[in-house]
N, C-alpha and C positions, 0 to 999 in steps of 0.2 A: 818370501815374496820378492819378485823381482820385476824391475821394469825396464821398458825396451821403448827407445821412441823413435819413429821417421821422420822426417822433415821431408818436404815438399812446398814446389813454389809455382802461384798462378798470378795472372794478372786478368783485372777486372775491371769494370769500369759500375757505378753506381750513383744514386742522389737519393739521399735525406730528405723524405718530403709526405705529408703527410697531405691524400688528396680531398679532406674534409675540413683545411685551413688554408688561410689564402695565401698566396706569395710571399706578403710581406711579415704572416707569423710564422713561414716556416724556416724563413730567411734569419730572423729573429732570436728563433730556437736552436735552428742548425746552419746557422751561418755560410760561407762559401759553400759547404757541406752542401748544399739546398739549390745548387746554380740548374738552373732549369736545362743546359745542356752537359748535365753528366760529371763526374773527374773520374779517376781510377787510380788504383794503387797497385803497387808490385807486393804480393801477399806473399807471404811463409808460413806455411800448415805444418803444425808440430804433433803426429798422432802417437799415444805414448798406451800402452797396452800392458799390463800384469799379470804374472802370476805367475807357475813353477817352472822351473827348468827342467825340462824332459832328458831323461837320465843315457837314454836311448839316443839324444842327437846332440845334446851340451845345449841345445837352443831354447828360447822361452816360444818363439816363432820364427819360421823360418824368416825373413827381413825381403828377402826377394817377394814373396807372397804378400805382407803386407805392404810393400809397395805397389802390388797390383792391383788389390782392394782400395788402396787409395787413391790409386790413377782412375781406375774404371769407375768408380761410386761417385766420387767429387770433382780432379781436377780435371777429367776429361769433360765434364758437365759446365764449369764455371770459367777455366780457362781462356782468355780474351773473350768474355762473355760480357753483358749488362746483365747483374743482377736480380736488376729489379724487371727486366722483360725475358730475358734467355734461360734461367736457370727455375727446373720443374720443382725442386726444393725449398724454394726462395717466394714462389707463386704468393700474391695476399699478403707477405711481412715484409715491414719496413726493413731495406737495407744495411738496419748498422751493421757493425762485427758482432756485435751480440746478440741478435739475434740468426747471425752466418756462423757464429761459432756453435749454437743449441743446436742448427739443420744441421751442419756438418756432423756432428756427435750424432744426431736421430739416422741419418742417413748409415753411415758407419756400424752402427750396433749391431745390428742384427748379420752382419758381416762377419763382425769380432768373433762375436759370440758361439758361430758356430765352428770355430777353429777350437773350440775350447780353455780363450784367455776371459778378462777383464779386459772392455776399454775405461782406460784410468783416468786420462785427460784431452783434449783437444783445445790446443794451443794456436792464435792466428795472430802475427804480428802484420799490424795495417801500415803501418809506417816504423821507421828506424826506432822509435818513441812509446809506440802505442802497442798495446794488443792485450787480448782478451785471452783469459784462459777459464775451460770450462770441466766440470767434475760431474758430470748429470746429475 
């Protein structure tokens, strides 16, 4: 088994904010995170894919192709996007990285899959600090 991963970078803007609590619990809960006009962050999407190397091309995938299932599927969708209004994946769930890390993965799969690999992980770093990584 083998694995192969891409990186990719978007920027987004977003807010933490739950609209069945008031201002001041969601401020509470998610702190600046919650500023009623938005922040954004410079993301890094890590999509990391498995499985045999085809003997025929030394490759697991070709790398140009999965860059293009990940431009077209996600960051051509979310890229200087709002989150939580622009983006059709996103529609109904709150904003964090974790649950932008489960869409990204749901959106992707059926993608992967007919290449004939495994997606392995989906990796999204929100700041230099932070990020999520996701195994379905």
């Amino acid at each position: 088994m083998i694995y192969i991963t891409r990186k990719a970078s978007f920027n987004a803007a977003h807010k933490l904010s739950r609209p069945d609590w008031s201002e001041d619990k969601n401020t509470e809960v998610y702190g600046k995170c919650a500023n009623p006009n938005w922040h954004g962050h410079n993301y890094q999407l890590y999509v990391t894919v498995k499985g045999e190397v085809n003997p025929e091309t030394g490759f697991l995938v070709d790398l140009k192709w999965l860059k293009e299932v990940v431009n077209e599927y996600v960051v051509e969708k979310i890229d200087h996007r709002n989150l939580n209004l622009d983006v059709d994946f996103m529609k109904g769930k709150l904003a964090s990285t974790e649950n932008l890390v489960i869409a990204v993965w749901e959106e992707l799969l059926p993608h992967i899959e007919k290449e004939g690999v495994q997606l392995h992980s989906i990796k999204i770093y929100e700041t230099e600090n932070n990020f999520v990584e996701y195994f379905g």
